[in-house]
C-alpha positions as CSV (number, residue, x, y, z in Angstrom):
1,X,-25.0,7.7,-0.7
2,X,-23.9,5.8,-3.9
3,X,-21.0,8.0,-3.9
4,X,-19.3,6.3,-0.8
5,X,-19.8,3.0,-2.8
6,X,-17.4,4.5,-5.6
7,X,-14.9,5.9,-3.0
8,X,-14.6,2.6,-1.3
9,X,-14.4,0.6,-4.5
10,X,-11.4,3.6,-5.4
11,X,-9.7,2.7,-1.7
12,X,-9.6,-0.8,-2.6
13,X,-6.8,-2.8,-4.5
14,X,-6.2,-1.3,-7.8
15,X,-7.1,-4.7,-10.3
16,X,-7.6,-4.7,-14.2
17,X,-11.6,-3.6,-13.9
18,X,-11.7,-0.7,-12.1
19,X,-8.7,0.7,-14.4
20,X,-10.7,-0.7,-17.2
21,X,-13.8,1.5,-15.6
22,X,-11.8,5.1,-15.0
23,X,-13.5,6.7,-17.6
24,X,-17.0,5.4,-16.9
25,X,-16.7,6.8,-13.4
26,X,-14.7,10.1,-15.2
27,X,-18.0,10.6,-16.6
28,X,-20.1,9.9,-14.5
29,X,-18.8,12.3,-11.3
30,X,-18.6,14.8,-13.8
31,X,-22.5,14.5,-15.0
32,X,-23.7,13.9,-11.3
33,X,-25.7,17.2,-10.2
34,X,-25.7,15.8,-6.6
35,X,-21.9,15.9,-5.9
36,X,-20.9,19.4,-4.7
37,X,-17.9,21.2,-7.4
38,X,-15.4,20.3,-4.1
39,X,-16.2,17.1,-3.5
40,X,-16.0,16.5,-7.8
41,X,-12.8,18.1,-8.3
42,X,-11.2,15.7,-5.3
43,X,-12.4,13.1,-7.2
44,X,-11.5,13.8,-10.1
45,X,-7.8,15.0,-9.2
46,X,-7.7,11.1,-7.9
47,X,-8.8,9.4,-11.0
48,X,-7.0,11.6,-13.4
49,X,-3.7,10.7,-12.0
50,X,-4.1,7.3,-11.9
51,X,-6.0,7.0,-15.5
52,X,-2.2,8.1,-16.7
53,X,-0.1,5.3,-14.8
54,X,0.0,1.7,-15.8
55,X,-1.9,-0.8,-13.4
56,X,1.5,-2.2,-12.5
57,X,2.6,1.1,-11.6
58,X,-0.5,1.8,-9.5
59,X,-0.4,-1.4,-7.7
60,X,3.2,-0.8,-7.0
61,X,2.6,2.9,-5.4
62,X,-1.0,1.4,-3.4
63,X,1.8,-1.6,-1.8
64,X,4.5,0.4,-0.7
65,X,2.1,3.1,0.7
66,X,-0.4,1.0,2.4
67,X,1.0,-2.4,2.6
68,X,4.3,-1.1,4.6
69,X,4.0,0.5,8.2
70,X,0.8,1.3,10.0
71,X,0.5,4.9,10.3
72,X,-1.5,5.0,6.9
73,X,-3.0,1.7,7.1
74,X,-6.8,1.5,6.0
75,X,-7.8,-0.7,8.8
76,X,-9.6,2.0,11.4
77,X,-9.3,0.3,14.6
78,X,-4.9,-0.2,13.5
79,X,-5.6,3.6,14.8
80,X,-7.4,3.1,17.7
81,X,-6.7,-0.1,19.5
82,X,-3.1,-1.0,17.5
83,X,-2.6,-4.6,18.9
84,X,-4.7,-4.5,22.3
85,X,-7.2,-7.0,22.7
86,X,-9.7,-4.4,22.5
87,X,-9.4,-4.4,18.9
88,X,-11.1,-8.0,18.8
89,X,-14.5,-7.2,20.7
90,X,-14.3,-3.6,18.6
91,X,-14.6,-6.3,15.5
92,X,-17.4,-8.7,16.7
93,X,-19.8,-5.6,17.6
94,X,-18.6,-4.0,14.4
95,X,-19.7,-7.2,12.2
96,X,-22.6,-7.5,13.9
97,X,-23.6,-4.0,12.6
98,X,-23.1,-5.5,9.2
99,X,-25.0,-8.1,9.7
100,X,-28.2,-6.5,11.5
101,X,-27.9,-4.5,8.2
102,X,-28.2,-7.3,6.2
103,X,-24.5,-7.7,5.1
104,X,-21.9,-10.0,5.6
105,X,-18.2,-10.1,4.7
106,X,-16.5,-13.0,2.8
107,X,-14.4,-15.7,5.0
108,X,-11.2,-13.7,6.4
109,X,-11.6,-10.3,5.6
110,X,-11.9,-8.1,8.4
111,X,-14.9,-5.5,8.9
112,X,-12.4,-2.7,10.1
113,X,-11.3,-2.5,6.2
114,X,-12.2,1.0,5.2
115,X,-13.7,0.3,2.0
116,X,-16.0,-2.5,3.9
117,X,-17.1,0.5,6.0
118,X,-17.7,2.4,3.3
119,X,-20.0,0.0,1.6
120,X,-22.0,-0.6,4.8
121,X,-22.7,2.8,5.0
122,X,-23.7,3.0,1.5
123,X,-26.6,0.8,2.6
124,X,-27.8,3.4,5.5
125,X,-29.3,6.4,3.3
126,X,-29.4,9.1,5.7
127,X,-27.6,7.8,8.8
128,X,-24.6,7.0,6.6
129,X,-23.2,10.7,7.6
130,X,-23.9,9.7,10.9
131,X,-21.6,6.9,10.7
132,X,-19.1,8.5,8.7
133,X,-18.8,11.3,11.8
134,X,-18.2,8.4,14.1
135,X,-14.8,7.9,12.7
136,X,-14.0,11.3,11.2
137,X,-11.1,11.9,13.7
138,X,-9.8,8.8,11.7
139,X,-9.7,10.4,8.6
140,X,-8.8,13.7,9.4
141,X,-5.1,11.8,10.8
142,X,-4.8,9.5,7.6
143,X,-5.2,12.0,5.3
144,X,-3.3,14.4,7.3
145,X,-0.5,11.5,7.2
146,X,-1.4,10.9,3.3
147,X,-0.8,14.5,2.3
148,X,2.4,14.4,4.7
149,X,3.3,11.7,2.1
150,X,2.6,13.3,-1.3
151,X,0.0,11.1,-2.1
152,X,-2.9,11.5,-4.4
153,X,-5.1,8.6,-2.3
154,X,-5.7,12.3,0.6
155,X,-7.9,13.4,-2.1
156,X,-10.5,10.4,-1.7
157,X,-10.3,10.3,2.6
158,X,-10.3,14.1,2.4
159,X,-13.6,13.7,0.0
160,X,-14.9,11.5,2.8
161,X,-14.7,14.1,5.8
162,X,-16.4,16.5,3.0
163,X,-19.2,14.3,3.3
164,X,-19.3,13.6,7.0
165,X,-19.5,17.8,7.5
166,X,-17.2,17.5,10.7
167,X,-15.0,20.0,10.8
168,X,-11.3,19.3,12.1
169,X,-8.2,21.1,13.3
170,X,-5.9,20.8,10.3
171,X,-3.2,22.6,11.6
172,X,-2.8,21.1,14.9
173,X,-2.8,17.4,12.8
174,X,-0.1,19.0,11.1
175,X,2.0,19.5,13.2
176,X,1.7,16.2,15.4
177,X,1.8,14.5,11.9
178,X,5.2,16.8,11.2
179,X,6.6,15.6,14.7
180,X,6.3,11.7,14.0
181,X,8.8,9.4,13.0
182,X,8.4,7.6,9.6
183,X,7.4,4.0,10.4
184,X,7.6,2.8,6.4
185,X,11.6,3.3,6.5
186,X,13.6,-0.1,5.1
187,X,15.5,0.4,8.9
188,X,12.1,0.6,10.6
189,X,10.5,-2.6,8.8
190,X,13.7,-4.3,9.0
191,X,13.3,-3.9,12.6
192,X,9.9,-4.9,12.8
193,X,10.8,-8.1,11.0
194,X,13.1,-9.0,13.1
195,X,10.8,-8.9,16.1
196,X,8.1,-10.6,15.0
197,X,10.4,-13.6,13.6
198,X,11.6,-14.0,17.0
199,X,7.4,-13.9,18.2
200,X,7.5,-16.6,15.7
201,X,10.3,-19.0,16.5
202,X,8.9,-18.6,20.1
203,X,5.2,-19.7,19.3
204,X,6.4,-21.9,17.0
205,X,6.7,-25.6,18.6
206,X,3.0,-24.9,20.4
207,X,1.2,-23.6,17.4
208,X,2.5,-27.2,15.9
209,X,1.8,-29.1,18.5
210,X,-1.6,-28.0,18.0
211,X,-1.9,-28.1,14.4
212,X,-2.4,-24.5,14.0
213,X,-2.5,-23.3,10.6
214,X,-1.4,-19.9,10.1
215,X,-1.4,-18.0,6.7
216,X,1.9,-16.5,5.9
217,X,1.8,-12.7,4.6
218,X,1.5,-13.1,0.8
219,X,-1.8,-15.5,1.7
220,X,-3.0,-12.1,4.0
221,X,-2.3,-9.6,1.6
222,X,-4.4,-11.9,-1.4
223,X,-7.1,-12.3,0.8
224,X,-7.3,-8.2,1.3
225,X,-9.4,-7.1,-1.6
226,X,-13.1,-6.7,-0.3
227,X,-15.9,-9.4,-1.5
228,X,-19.0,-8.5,0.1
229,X,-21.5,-11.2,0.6
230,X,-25.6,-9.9,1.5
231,X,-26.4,-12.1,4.1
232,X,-30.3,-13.1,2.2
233,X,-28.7,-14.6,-1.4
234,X,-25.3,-15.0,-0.7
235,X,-24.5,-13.3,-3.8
236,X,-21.5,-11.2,-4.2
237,X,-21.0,-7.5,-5.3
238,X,-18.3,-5.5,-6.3
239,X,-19.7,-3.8,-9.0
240,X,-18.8,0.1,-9.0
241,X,-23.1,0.5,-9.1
242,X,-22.4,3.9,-10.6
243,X,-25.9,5.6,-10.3
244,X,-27.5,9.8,-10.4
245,X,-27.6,9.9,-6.3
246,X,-24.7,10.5,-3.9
């Protein structure tokens, strides 16, 4: 499915080459015969929008929607372990899926990354559904939370549970979506800053003593934009690899 290597590439940071791309990939969902008129329009709806904002502006709307709070946030296991330790193991047995594939992520960037997913299911052909249907009950809550949010970005993980053919209660995500609090409020992140500079004070003086090196946020957030690696040449790809198959 070439297609999920588009949407991921879409999912990622918005930079000056894939604006400079838009209507390359404008064209290019609208000749494809293997995209269903449902799945093209999503698309499109997505694109469209975004070929009419400035970069800056884009950027700006893809920081203070993913970037701020979790309940959107395109790491999948954020939504299924939060901070437990279970979240760890869930990333070594995910990497070592990538790498049994033949794939393997630059230094520090984290295989729960949607668009990472997405491009290691680009490499399974017909099992990629499969994978996509292991984590539809993901989607089916971010884009319920996206669309709770006004924002354009449902269209693309609604385009994904299209593909996966899993059919999910959208009413019933509704309403639990309707019933939660906002966690991307100035009060809320204020609060959450707060708490996590006392963590830090506290762990300070033995993360010294040990001469631990941690990055600080704006390192995390320039190391978030996907560089995949295949594991035989080393080479890296981030090419949209717009081609006639899904």
């Amino acid at each position: 499915m070439k297609i999920l290597r588009l949407i991921s590439r879409l999912l990622d940071y918005p930079d000056e080459t894939l604006a400079a791309h838009l209507p390359e990939v404008i064209h290019f969902i609208g000749q494809s015969d293997a995209l269903s008129p449902r799945l093209r329009d999503r698309l499109l709806r997505f694109i469209e929008y975004y070929e009419r904002r400035e970069l800056l502006d884009w950027q700006s709307e893809y920081e203070g929607l993913f970037e701020r709070g979790r309940a959107v946030s395109l790491h999948i296991f954020e939504h299924v372990y939060g901070e437990s330790r279970d979240r760890g193991q869930a990333m070594v047995d995910l990497m070592k899926r990538y790498h049994s594939a033949g794939l393997a992520l630059a230094e520090r960037e984290l295989p729960d990354y949607l668009p990472a997913y997405l491009e290691f299911c680009a490499t399974q052909e017909e099992a990629a559904r499969e994978w996509l249907q292991e984590i539809a009950h993901i989607l089916a809550l971010l884009a319920t939370r996206l669309r709770a949010r006004e924002s354009v970005y449902a269209e693309l993980v609604d385009a994904l549970l299209d593909l996966s053919e899993v059919e999910v209660d959208r009413d019933g995500l509704a309403r639990q979506v309707a019933g939660e609090a906002r966690d991307d409020t100035p009060e809320v992140l204020d609060k959450i800053w707060e708490e996590e500079a006392v963590s830090f004070s506290s762990a300070q003086g033995s993360a010294c003593e040990q001469g631990i090196s941690r990055p600080s946020a704006a390192q995390l957030k320039d190391d978030k934009a996907i560089t995949w690696v295949d594991a035989g040449n080393h080479a890296p790809d981030k090419s949209l690899m717009l081609g006639s198959k899904q």
